[in-house]
Predicted model as a PDB file, atoms N, CA, C, CB and O in Angstrom, pLDDT in the B-factor column:
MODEL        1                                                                  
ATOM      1  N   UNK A   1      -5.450  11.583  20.775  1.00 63.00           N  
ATOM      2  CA  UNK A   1      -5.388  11.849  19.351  1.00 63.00           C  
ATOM      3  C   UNK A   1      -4.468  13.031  19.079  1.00 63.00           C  
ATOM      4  CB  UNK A   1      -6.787  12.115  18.788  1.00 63.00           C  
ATOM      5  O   UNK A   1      -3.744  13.178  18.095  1.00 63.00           O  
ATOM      6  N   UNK A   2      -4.622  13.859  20.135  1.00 76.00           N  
ATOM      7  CA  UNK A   2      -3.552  15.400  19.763  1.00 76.00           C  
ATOM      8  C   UNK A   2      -2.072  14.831  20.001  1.00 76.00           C  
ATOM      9  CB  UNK A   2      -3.836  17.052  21.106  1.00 76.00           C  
ATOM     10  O   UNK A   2      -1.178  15.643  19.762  1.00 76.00           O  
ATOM     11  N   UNK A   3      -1.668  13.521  20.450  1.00 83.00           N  
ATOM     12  CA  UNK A   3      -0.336  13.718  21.114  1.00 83.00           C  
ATOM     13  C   UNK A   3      -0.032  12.672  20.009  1.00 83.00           C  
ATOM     14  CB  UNK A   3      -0.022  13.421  22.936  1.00 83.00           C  
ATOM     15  O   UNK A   3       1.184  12.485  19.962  1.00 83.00           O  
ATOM     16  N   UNK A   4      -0.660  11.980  19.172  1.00 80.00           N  
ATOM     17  CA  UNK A   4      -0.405  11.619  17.821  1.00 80.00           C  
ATOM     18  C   UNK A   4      -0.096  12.309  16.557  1.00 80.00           C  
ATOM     19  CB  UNK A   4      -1.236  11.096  17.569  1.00 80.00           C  
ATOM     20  O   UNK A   4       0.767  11.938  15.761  1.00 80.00           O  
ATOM     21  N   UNK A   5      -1.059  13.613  16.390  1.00 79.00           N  
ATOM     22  CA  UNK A   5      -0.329  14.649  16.013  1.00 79.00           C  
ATOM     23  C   UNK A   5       0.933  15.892  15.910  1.00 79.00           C  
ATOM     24  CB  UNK A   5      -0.807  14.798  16.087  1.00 79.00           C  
ATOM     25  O   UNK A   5       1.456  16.657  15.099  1.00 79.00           O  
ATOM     26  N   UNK A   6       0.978  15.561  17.064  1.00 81.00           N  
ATOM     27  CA  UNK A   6       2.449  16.188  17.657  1.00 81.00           C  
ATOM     28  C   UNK A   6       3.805  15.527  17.421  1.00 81.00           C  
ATOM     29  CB  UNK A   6       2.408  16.230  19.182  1.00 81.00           C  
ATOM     30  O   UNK A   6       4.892  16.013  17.107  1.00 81.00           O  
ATOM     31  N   UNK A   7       3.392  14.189  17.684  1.00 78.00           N  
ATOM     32  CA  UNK A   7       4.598  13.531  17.184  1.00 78.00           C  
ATOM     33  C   UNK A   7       4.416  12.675  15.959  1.00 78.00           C  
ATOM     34  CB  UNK A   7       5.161  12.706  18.234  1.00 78.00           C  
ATOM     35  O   UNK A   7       5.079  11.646  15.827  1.00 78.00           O  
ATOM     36  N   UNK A   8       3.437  13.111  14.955  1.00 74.00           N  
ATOM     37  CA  UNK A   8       3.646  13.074  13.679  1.00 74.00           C  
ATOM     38  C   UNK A   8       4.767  14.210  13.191  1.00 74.00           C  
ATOM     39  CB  UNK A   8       2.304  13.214  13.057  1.00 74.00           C  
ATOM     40  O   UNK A   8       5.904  13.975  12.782  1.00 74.00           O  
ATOM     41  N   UNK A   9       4.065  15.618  13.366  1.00 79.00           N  
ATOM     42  CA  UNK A   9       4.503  16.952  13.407  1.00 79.00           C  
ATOM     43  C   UNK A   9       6.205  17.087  13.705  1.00 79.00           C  
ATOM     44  CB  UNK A   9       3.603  17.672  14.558  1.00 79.00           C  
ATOM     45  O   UNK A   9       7.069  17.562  12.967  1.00 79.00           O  
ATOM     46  N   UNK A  10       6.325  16.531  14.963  1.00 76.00           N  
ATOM     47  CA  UNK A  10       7.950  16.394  15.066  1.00 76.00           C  
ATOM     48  C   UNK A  10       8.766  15.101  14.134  1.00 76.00           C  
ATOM     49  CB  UNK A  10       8.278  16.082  16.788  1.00 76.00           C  
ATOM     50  O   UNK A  10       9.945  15.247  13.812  1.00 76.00           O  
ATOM     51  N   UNK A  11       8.146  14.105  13.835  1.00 70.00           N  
ATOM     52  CA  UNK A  11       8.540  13.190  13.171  1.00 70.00           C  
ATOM     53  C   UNK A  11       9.480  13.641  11.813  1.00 70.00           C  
ATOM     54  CB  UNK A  11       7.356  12.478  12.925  1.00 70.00           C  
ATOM     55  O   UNK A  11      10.599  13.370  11.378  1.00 70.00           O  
ATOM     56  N   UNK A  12       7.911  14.802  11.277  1.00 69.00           N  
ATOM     57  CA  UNK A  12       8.110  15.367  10.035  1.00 69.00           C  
ATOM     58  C   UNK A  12       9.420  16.315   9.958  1.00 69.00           C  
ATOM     59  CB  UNK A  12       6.854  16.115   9.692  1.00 69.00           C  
ATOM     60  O   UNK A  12      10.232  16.496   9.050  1.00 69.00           O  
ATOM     61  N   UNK A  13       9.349  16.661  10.806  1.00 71.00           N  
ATOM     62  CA  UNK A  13      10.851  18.032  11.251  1.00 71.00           C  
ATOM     63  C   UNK A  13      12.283  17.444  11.411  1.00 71.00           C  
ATOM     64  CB  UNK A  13      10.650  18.899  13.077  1.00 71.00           C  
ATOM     65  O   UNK A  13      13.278  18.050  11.012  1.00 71.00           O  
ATOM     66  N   UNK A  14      12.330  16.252  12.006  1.00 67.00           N  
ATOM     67  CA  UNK A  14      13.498  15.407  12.119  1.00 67.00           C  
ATOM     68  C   UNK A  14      14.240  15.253  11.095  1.00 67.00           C  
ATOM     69  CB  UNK A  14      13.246  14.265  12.476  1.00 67.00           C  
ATOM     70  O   UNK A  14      13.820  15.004   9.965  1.00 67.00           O  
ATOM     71  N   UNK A  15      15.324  15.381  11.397  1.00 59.00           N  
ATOM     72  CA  UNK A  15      16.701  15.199  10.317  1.00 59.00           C  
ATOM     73  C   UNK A  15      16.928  14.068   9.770  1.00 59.00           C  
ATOM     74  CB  UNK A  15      18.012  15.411  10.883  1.00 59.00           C  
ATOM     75  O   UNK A  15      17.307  13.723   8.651  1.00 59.00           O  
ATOM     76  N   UNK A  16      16.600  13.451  10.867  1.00 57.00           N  
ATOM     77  CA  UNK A  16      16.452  11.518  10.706  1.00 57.00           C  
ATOM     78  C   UNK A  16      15.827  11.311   9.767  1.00 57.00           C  
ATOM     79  CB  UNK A  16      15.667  10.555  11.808  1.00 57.00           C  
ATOM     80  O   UNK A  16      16.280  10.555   8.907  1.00 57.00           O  
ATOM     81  N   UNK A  17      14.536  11.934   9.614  1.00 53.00           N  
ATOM     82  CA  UNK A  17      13.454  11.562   8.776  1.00 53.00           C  
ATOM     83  C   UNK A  17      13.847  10.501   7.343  1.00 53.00           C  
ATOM     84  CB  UNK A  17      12.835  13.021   8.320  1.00 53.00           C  
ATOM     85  O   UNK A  17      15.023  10.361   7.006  1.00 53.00           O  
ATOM     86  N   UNK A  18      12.858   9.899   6.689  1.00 62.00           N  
ATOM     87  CA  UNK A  18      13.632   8.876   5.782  1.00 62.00           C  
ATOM     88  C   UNK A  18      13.606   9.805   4.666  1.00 62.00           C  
ATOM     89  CB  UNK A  18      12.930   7.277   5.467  1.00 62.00           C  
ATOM     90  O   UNK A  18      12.601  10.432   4.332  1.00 62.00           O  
ATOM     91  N   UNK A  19      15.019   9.891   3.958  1.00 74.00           N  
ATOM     92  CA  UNK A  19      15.215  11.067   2.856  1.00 74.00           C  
ATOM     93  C   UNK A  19      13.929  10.521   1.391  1.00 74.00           C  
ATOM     94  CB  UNK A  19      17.377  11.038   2.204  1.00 74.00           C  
ATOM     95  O   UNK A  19      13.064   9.652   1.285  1.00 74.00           O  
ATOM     96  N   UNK A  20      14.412  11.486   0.613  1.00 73.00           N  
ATOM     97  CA  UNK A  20      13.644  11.355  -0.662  1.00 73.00           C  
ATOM     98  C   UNK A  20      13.972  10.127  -1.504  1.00 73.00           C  
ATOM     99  CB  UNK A  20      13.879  12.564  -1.505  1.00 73.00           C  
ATOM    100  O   UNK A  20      13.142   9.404  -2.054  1.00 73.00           O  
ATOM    101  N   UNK A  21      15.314   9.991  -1.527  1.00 75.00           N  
ATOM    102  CA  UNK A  21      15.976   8.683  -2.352  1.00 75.00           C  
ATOM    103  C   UNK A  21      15.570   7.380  -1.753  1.00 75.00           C  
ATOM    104  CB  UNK A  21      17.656   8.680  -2.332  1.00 75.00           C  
ATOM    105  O   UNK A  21      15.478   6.398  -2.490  1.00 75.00           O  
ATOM    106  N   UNK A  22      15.304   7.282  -0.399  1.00 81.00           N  
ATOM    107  CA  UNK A  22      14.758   5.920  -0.105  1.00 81.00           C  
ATOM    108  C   UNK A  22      13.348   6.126  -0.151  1.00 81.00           C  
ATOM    109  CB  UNK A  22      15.208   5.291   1.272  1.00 81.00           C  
ATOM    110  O   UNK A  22      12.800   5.080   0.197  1.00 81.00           O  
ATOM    111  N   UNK A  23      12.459   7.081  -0.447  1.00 83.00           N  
ATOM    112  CA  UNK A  23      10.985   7.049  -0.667  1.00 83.00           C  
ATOM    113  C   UNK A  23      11.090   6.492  -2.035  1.00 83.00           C  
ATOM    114  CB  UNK A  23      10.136   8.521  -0.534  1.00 83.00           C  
ATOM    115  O   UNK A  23      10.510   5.421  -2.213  1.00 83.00           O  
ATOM    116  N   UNK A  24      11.859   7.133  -3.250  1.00 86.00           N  
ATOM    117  CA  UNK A  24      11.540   6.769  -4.834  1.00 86.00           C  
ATOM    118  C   UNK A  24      11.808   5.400  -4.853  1.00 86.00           C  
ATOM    119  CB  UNK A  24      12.474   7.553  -6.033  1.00 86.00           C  
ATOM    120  O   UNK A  24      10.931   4.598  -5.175  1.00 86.00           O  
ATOM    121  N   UNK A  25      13.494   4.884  -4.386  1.00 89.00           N  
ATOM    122  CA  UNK A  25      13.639   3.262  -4.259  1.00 89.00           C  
ATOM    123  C   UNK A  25      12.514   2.596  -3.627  1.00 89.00           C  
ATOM    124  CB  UNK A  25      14.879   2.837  -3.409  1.00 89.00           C  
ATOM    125  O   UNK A  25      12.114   1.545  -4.127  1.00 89.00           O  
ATOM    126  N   UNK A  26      11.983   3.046  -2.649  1.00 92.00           N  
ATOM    127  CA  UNK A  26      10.990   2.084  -2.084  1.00 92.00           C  
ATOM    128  C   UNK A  26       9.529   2.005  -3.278  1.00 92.00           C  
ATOM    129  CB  UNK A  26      10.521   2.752  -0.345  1.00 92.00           C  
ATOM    130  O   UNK A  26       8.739   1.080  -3.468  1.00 92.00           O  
ATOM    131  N   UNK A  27       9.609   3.347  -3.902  1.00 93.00           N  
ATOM    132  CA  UNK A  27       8.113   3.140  -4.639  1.00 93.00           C  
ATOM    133  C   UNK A  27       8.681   2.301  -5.812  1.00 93.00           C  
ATOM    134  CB  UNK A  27       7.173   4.743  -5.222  1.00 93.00           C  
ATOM    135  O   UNK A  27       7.970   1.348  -6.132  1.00 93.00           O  
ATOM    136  N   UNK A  28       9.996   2.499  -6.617  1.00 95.00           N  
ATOM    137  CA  UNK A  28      10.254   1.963  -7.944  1.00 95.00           C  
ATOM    138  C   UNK A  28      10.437   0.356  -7.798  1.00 95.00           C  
ATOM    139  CB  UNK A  28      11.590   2.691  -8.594  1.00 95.00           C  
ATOM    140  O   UNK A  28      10.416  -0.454  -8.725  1.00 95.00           O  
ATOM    141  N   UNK A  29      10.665   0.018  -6.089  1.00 96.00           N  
ATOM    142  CA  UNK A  29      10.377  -1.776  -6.004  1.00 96.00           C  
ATOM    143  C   UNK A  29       9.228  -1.863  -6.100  1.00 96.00           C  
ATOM    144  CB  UNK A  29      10.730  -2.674  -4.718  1.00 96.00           C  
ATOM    145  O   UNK A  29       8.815  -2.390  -7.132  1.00 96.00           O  
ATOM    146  N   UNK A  30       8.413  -1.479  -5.271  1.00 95.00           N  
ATOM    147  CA  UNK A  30       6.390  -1.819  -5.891  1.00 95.00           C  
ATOM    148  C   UNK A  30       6.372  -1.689  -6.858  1.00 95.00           C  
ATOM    149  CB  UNK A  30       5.011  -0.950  -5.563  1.00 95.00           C  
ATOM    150  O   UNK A  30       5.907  -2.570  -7.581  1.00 95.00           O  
ATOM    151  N   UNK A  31       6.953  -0.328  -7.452  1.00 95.00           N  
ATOM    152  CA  UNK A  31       5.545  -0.598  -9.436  1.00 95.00           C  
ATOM    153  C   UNK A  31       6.871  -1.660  -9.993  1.00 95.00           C  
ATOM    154  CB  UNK A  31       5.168   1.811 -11.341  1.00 95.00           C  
ATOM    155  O   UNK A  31       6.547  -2.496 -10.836  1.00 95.00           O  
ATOM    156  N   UNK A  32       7.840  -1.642  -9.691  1.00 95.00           N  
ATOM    157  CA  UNK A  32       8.188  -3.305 -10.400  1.00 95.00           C  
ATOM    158  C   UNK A  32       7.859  -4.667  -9.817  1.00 95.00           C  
ATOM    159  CB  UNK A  32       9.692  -3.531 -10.523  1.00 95.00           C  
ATOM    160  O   UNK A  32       7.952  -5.655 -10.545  1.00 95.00           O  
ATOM    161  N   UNK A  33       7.536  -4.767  -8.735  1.00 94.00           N  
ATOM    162  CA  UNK A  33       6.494  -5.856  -8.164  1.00 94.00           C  
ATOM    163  C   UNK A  33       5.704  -5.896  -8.674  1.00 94.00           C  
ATOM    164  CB  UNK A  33       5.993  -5.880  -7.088  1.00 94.00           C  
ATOM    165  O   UNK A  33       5.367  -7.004  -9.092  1.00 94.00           O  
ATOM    166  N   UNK A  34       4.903  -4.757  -8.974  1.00 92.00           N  
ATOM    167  CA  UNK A  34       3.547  -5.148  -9.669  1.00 92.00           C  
ATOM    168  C   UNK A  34       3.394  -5.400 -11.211  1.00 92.00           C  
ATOM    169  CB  UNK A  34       2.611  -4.076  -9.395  1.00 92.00           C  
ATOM    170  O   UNK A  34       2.543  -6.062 -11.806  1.00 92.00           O  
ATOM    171  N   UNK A  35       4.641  -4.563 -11.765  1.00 94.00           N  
ATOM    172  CA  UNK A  35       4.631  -4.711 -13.188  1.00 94.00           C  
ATOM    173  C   UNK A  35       4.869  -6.624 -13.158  1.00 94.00           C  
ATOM    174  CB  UNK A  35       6.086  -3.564 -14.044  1.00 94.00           C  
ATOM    175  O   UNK A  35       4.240  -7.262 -14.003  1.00 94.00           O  
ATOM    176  N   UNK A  36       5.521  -7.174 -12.445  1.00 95.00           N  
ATOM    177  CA  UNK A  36       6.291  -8.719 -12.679  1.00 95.00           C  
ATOM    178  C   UNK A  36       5.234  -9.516 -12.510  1.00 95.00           C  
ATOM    179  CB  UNK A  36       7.561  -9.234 -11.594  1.00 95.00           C  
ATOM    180  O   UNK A  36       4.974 -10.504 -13.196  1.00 95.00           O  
ATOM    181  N   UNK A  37       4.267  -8.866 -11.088  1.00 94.00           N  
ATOM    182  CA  UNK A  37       3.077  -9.947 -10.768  1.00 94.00           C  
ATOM    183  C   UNK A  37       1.868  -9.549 -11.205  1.00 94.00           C  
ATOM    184  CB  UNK A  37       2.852 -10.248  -9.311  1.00 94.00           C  
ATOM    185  O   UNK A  37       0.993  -9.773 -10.369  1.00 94.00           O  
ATOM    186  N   UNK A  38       1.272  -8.765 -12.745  1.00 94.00           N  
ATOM    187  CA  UNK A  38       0.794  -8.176 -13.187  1.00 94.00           C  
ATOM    188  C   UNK A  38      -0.608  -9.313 -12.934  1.00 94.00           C  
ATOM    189  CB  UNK A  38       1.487  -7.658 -14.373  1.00 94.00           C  
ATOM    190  O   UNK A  38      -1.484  -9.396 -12.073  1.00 94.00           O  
ATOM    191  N   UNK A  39      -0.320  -9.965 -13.976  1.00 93.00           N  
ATOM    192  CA  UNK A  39      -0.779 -11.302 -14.005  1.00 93.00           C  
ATOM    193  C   UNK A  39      -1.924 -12.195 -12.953  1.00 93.00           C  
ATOM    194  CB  UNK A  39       0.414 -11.878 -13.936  1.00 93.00           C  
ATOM    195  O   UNK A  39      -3.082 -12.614 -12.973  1.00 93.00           O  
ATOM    196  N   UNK A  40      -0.864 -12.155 -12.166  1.00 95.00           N  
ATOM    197  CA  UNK A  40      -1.506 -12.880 -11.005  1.00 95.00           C  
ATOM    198  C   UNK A  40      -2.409 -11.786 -10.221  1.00 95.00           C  
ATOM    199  CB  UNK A  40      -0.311 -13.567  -9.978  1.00 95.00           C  
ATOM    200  O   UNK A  40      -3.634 -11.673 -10.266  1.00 95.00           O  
ATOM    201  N   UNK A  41      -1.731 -11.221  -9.692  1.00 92.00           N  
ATOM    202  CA  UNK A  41      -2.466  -9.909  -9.180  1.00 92.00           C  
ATOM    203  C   UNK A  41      -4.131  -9.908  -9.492  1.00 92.00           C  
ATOM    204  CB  UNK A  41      -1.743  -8.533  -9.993  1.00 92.00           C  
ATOM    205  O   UNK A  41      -5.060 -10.245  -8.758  1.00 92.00           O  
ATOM    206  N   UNK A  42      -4.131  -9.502 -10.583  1.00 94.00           N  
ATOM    207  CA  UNK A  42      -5.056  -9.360 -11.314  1.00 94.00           C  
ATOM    208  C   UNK A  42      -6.488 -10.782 -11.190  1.00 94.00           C  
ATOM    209  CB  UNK A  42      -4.211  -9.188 -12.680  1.00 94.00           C  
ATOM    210  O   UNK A  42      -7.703 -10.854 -11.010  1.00 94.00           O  
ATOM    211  N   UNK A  43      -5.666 -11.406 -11.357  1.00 95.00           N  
ATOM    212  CA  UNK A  43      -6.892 -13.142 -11.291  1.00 95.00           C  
ATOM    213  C   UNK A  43      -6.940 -13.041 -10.054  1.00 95.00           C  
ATOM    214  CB  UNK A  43      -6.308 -15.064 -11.802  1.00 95.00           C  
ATOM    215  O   UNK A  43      -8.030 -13.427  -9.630  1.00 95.00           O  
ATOM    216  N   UNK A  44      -5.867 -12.504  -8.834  1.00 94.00           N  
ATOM    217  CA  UNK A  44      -6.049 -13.075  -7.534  1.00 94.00           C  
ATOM    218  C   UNK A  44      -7.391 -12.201  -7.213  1.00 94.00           C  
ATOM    219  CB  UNK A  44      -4.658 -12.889  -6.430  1.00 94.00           C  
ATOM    220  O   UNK A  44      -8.341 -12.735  -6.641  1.00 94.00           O  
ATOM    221  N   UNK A  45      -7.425 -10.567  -7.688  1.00 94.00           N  
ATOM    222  CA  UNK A  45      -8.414 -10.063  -7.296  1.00 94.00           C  
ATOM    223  C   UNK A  45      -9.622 -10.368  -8.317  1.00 94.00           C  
ATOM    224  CB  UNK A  45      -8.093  -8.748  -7.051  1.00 94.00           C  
ATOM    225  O   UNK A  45     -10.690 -10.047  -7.795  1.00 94.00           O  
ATOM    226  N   UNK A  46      -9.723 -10.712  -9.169  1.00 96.00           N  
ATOM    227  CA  UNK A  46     -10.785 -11.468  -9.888  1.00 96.00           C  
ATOM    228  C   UNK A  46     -11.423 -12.474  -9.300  1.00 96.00           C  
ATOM    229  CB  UNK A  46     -10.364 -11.985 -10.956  1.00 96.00           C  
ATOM    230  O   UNK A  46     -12.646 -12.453  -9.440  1.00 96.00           O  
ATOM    231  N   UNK A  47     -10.816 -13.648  -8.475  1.00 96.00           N  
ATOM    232  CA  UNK A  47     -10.953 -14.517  -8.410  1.00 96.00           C  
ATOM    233  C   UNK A  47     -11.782 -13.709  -6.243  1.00 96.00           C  
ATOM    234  CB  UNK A  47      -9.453 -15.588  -9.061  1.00 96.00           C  
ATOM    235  O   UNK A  47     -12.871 -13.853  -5.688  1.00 96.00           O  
ATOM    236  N   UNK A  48     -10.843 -13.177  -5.949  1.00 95.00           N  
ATOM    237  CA  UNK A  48     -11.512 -12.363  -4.243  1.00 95.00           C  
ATOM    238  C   UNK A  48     -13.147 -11.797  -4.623  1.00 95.00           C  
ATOM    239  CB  UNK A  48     -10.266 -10.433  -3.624  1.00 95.00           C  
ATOM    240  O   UNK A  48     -14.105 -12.117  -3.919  1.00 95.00           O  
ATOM    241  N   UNK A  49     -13.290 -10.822  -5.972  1.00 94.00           N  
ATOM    242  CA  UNK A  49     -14.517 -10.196  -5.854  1.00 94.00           C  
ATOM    243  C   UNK A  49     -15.424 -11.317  -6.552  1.00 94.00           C  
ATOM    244  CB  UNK A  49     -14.546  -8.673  -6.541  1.00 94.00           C  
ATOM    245  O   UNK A  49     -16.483 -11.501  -5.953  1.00 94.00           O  
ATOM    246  N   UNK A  50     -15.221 -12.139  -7.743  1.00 94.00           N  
ATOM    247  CA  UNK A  50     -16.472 -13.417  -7.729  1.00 94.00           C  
ATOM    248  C   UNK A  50     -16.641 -14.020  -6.591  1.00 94.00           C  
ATOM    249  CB  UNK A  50     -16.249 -14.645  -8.651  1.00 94.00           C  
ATOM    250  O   UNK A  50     -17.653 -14.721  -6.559  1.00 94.00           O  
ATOM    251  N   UNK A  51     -15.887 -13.995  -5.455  1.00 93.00           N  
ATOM    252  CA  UNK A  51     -16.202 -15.236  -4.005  1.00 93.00           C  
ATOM    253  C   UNK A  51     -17.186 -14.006  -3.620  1.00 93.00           C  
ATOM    254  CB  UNK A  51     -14.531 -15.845  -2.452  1.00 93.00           C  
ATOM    255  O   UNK A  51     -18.364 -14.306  -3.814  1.00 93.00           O  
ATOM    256  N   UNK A  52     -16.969 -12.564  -3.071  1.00 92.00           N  
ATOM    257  CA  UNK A  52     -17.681 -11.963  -2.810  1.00 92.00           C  
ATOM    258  C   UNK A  52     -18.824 -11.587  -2.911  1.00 92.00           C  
ATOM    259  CB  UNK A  52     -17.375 -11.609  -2.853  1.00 92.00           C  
ATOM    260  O   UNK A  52     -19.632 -11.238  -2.050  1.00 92.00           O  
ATOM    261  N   UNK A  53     -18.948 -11.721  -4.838  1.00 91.00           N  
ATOM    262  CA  UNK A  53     -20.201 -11.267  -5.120  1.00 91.00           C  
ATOM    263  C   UNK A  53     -21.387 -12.287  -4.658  1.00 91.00           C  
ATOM    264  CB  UNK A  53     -20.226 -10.989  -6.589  1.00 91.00           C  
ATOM    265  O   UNK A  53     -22.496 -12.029  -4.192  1.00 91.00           O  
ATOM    266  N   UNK A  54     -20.671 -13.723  -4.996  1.00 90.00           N  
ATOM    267  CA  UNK A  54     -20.914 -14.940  -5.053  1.00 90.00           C  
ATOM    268  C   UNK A  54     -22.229 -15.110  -3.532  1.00 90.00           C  
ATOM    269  CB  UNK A  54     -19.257 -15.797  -4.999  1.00 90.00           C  
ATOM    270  O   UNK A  54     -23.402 -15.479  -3.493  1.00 90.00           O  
ATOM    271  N   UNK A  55     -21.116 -14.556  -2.340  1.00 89.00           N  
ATOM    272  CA  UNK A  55     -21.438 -14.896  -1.036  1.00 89.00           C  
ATOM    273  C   UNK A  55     -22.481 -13.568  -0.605  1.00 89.00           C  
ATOM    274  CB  UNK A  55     -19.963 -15.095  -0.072  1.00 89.00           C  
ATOM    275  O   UNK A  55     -23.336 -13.678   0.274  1.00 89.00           O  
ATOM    276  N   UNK A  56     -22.254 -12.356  -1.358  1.00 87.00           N  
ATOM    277  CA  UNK A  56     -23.277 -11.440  -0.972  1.00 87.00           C  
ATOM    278  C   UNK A  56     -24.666 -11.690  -1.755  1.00 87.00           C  
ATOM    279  CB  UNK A  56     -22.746 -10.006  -1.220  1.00 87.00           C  
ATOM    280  O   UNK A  56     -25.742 -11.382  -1.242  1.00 87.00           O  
ATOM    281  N   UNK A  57     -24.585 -12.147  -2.765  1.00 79.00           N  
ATOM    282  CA  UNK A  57     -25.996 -13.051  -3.420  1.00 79.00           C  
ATOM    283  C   UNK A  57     -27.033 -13.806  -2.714  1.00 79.00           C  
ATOM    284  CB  UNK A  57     -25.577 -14.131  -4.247  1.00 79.00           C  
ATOM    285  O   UNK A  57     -28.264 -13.808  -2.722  1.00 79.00           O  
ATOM    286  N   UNK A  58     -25.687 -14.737  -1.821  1.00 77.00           N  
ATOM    287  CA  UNK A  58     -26.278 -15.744  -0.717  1.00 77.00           C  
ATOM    288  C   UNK A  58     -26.863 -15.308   0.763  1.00 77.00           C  
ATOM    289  CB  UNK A  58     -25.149 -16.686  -0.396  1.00 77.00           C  
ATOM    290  O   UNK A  58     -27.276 -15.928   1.743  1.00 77.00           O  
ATOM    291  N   UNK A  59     -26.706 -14.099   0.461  1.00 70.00           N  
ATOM    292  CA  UNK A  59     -27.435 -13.534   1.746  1.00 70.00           C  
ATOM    293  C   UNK A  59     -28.238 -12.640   1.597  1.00 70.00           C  
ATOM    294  CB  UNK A  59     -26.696 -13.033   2.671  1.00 70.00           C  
ATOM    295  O   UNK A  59     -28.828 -12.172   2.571  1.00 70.00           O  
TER     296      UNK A  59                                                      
ENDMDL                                                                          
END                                                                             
């Protein structure tokens, strides 16, 4: 577990590291993924927690 931390730690220090401009592009494609599949999204997890509730009833 410590030698996971360490080379988190150096990860973070690296020059390489992925800059700031490809963190915002990467987040501004999700919230427009999600803004487009608002919709669905939404029923898909509607539709996951009624099976759930559905099946934790049944037990």
């Amino acid at each position: 577990m410590c030698r996971f931390w360490k080379l988190a730690r150096c990860f973070m220090r690296e020059e390489d590291a992925v800059g700031v401009v490809e963190i915002i592009l990467i987040t501004v494609v999700l919230i427009g993924l999600v803004v487009i599949f608002r919709d669905q999204l939404t029923s898909l997890v509607n539709k996951l927690l009624s099976k759930i509730t559905k099946q934790s009833n049944a037990v």
